[in-house]
C-alpha positions as CSV (number, residue, x, y, z in Angstrom):
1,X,185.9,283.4,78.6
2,X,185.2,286.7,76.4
3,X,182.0,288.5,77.6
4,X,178.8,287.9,75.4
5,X,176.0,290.6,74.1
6,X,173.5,288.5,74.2
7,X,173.3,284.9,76.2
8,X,172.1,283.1,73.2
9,X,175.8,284.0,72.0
10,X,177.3,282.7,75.3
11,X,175.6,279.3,74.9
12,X,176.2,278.7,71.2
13,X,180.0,279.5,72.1
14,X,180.5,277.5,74.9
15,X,178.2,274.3,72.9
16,X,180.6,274.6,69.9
17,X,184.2,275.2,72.4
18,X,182.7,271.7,74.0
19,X,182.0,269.8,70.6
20,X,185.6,270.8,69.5
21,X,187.5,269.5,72.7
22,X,185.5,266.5,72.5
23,X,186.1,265.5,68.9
24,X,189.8,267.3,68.2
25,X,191.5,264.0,68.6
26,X,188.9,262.0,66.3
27,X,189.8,260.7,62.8
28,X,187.2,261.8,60.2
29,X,186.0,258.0,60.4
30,X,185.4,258.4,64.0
31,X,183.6,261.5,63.6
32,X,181.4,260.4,60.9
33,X,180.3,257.3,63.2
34,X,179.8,259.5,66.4
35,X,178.0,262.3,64.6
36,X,175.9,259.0,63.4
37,X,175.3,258.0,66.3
38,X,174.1,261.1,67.9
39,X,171.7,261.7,65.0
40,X,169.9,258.1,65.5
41,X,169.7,258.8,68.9
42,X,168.1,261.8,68.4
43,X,165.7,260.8,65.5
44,X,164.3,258.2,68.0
45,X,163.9,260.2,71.2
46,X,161.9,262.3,68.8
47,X,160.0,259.8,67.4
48,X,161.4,260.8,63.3
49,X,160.6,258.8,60.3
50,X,163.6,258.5,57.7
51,X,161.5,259.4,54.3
52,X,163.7,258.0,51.7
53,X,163.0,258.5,47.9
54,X,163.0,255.0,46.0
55,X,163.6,256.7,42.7
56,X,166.8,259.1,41.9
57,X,165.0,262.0,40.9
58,X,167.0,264.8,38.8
59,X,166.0,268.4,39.4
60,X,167.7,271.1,37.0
């Protein structure tokens, strides 16, 4: 692996090398439901609300 500046850098790199070995073989369906997923799971181990407009609101 190519030699990072800064170890932010290094992590970021090796996070997004990971997320693309693990979801190359997906169909776009499949990764719509895992990415999903993930984000549920994430809203409730942080305790999120969803905040949903009820009205379609237009902004210009």
């Amino acid at each position: 692996m190519e030699k990072w500046k800064y170890k932010s850098l290094e992590w970021i790199h090796k996070a997004r090398e990971e997320n693309y070995k693990s979801t190359k073989d997906l169909s776009p369906a499949e990764l719509i439901e895992k990415t999903r997923k993930a984000t549920d799971a994430s809203i409730k181990a942080m305790g999120l609300k969803i905040v949903r407009l009820k009205e379609h609101v237009h902004i210009p």
